[in-house]
C-alpha positions in Angstrom: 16.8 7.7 3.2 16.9 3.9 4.8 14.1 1.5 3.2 13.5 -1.8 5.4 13.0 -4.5 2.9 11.3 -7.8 4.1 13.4 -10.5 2.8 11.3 -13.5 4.2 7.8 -11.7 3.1 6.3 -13.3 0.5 5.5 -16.8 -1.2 8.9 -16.7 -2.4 10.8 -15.2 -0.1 14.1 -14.8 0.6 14.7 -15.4 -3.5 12.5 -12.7 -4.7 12.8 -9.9 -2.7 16.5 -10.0 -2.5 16.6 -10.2 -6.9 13.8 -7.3 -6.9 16.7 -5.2 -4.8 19.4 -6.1 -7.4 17.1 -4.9 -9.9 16.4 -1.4 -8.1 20.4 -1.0 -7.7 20.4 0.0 -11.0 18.5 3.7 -11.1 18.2 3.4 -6.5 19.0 7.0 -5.9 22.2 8.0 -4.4 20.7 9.0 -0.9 18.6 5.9 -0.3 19.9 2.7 1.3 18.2 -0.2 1.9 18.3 -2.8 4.7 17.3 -6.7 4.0 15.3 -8.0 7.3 15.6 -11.1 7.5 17.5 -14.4 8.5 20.9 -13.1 8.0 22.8 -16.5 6.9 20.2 -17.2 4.3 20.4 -13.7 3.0 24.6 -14.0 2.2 23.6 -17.3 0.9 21.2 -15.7 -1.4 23.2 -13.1 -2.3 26.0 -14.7 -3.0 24.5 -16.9 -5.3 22.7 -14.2 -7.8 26.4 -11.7 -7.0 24.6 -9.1 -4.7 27.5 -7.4 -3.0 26.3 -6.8 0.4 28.0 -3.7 1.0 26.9 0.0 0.8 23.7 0.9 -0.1 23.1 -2.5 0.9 22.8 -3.7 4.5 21.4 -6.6 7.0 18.8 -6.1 10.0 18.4 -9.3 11.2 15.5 -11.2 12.2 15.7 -14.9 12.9 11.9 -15.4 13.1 9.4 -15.8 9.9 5.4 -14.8 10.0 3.9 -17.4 7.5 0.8 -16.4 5.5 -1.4 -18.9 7.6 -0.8 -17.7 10.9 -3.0 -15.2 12.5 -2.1 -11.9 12.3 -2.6 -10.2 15.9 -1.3 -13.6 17.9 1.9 -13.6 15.4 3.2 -10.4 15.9 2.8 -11.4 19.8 4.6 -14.8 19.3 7.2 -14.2 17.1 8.9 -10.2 17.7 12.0 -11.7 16.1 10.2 -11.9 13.2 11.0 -9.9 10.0 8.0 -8.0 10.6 7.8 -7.0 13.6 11.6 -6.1 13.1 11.3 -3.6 10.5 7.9 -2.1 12.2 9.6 -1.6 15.1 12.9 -0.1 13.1 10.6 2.0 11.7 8.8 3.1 14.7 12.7 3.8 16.0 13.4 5.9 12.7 15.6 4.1 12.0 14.3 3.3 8.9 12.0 5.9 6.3 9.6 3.0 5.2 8.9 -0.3 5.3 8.2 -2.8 2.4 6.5 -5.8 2.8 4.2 -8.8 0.7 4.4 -11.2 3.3 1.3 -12.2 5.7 -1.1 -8.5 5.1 -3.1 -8.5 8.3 0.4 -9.4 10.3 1.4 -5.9 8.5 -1.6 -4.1 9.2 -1.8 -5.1 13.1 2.1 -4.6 13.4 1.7 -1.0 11.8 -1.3 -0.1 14.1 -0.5 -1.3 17.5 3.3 -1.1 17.0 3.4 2.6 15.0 -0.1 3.5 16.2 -2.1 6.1 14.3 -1.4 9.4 12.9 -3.0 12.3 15.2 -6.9 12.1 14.2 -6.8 9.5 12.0 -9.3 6.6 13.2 -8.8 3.8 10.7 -5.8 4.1 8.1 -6.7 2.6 4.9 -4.8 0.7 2.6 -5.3 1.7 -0.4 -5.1 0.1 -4.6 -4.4 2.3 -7.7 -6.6 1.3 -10.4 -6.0 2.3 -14.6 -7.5 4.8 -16.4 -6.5 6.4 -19.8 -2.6 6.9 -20.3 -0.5 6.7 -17.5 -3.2 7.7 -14.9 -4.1 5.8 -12.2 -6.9 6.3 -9.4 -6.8 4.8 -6.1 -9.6 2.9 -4.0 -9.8 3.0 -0.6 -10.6 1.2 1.7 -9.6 -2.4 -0.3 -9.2 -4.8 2.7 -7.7 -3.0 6.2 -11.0 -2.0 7.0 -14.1 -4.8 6.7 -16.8 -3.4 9.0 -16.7 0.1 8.6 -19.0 3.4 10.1 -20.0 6.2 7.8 -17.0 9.0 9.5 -14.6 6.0 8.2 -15.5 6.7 4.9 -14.8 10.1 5.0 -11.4 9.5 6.5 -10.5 7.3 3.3 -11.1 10.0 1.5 -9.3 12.7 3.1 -6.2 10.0 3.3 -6.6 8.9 -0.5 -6.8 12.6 -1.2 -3.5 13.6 0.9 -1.7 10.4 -1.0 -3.0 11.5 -4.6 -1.8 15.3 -4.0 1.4 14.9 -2.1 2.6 11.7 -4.0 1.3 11.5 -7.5 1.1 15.1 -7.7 -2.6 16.1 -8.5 -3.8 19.7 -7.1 -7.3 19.1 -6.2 -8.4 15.4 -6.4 -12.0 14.2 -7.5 -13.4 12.2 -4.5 -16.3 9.5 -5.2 -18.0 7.0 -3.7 -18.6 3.6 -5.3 -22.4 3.0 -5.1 -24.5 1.0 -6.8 -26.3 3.7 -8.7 -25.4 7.7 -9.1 -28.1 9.7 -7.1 -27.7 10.3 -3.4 -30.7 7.8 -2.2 -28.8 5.0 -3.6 -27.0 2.3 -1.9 -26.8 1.0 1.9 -27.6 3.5 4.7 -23.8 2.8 5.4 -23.6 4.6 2.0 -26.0 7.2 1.9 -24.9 8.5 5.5 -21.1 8.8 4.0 -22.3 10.8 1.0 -23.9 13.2 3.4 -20.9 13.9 5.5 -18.5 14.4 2.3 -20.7 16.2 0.8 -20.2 19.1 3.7 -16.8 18.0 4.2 -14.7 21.5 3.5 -11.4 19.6 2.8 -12.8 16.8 0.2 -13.4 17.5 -3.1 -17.0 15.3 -3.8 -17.7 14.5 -7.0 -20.7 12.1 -5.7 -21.3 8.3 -6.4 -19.4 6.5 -8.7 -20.9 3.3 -10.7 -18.5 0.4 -11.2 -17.9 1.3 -14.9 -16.9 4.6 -14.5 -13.5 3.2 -13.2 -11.9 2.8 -16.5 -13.0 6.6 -17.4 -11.4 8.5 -14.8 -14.2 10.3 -13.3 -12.6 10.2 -9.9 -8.8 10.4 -8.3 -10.4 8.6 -5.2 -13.1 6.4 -5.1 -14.2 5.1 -0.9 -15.3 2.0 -0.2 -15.2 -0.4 2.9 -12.9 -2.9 3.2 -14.9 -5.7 2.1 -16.1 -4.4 -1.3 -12.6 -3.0 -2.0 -10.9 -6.0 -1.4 -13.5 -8.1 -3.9 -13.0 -5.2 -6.1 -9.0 -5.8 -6.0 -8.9 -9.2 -6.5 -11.4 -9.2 -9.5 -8.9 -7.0 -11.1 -6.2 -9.3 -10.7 -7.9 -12.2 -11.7 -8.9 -10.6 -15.4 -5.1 -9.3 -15.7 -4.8 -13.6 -15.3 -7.4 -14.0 -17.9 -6.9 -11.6 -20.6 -3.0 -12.1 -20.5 -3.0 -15.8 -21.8 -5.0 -14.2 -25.1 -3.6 -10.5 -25.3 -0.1 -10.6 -25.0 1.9 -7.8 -23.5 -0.4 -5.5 -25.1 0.2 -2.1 -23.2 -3.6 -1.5 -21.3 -3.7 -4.7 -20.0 -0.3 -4.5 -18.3 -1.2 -1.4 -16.9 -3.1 -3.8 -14.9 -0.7 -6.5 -13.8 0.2 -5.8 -10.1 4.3 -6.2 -10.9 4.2 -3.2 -12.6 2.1 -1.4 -9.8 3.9 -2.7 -7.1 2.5 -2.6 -3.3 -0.4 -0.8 -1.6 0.3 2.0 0.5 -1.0 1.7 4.0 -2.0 5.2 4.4 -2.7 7.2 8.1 -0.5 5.3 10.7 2.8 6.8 12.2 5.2 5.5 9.1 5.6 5.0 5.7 4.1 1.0 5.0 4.6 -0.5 1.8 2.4 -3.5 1.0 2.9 -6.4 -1.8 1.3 -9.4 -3.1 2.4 -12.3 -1.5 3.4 -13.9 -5.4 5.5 -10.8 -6.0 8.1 -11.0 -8.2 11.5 -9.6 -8.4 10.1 -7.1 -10.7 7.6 -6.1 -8.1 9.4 -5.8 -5.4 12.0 -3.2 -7.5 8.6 -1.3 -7.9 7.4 -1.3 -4.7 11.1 -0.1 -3.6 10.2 2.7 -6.0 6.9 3.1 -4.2 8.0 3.6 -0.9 10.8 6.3 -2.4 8.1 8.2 -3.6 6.1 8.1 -0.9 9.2 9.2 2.0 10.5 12.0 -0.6 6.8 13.6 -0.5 7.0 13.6 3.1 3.4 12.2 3.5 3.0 11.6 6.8 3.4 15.0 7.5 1.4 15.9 5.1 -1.4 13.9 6.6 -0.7 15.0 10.2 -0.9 19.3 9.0 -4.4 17.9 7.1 -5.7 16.3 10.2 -5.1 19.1 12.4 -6.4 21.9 10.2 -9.4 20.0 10.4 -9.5 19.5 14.0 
């Protein structure tokens, strides 16, 4: 198994991603290798300096060009195809990598993945999408929660049928609970937007629809998957981050609030394009980039874009 790691993605970048891979050498499992993109000279210099041996399961793919978080995403990937971006989407298109992991500029990620690995067969919009806390180690995840701002009803449904695909085949849960976040509980609710998607999952034969979901049933599990467009989802995301912020500088390492801190979590899995896409926060730290290593193990062990491709085309 070959993970691409993106050693200049992030605000801290090459420094972080390349400790969060000497962190993950500790339990990495035997069959998985993983290849720094990246400005090669700065990456020995790195390594060197924290005593990374760069030697197997640790390799170099270079790329001598850097996407910054400013630039905008569908001219970048056009400008710079050196970049350590473009580099690893395209390795990955090539196979010859099993995932890619990246925090550095998102929507330079999302258009690289889409034009560069296209979609999966069926799939219309992939989602990215964020796992979200509920009792003891269980996590939900929200999709859409910023790939997709303007969406049509039939995208909702897709978010569900990918965020249903991810919580079976990777996190292991049989028959997941699909809802849709609304701002009240019966079917006449919301936006039109809304109310035309709860239709359509409703008669959906692959989607298990548990119906709307209010924002404080979040924190009680009532769903495995809860749709929403882009735009919502991504306030929704960022909220959450900013009360992990809050609450940590007067609840100290107390064990339900780090069960929000995004380190622990990881990245975002971009789910529905032609390769496994690992997303992190641009402030990632060492400790999330070992988890989002983690992440993307999970994810090529459980075979998921397959998975996704057989669901799509049963459906067809």
């Amino acid at each position: 198994m070959r993970i691409g790691l993106d050693a200049f993605g992030g605000d801290y970048a090459p420094e972080n991603p390349i400790r969060g891979l000497q962190l993950a050498l500790a339990d990495l499992p035997a069959e998985v290798e993983v290849w720094l993109i990246g400005k090669e000279t700065e990456i020995r210099q790195v390594a060197a300096r924290i005593g990374l041996p760069l030697r197997d399961p640790v390799h170099i793919l270079p790329a001598d060009e850097v996407i910054e978080m400013d630039e905008n995403p569908a001219r970048s990937i056009v400008q710079k195809p050196n970049s350590s971006i473009v580099v690893g989407i395209q390795a990955l298109k090539e196979k010859k990598l099993d995932a890619f992991v990246s925090a550095g500029n998102t929507g330079a990620i999302v258009a690289a993945s889409v034009l560069r690995l296209g979609n999966l067969p069926g799939v219309s919009r992939p989602t990215l999408g964020a796992f979200y806390p509920y009792n003891d180690m269980r996590y939900s995840i929200i999709c859409d929660v910023g790939a997709n701002v303007d969406c049509k009803p039939e995208h909702l449904v897709q978010f569900a049928q990918l965020g249903s695909v991810y919580m079976r085949e990777v996190m292991g849960i049989a028959r997941p609970r699909v809802a849709l976040l609304n701002i009240g509980e019966e079917p006449s609710k919301g936006n039109v937007l809304v109310q035309h998607a709860y239709a359509l999952l409703q008669q959906h034969p692959d989607i298990y629809f548990v119906g709307n979901a209010e924002g404080r049933v979040l924190t009680r599990g009532f769903a495995d998957v809860y749709v929403v467009d882009g735009f919502v989802g991504n306030i929704l995301l960022k909220f959450g981050e900013s009360l992990y912020e809050l609450l940590r500088e007067k609840v100290a390492h107390h064990p339900i609030l780090e069960r929000l801190n995004y380190e622990n979590i990881g990245g975002l899995p971009f789910i529905g394009a032609q390769g496994n896409v690992i997303i992190g926060h641009g402030i990632s730290s060492p400790k999330a980039f070992r988890n989002m290593l983690r992440v993307a193990i999970a994810t090529v062990r459980a075979r998921l874009t397959e998975k996704i491709a057989l669901a799509f085309q049963a459906h067809a």
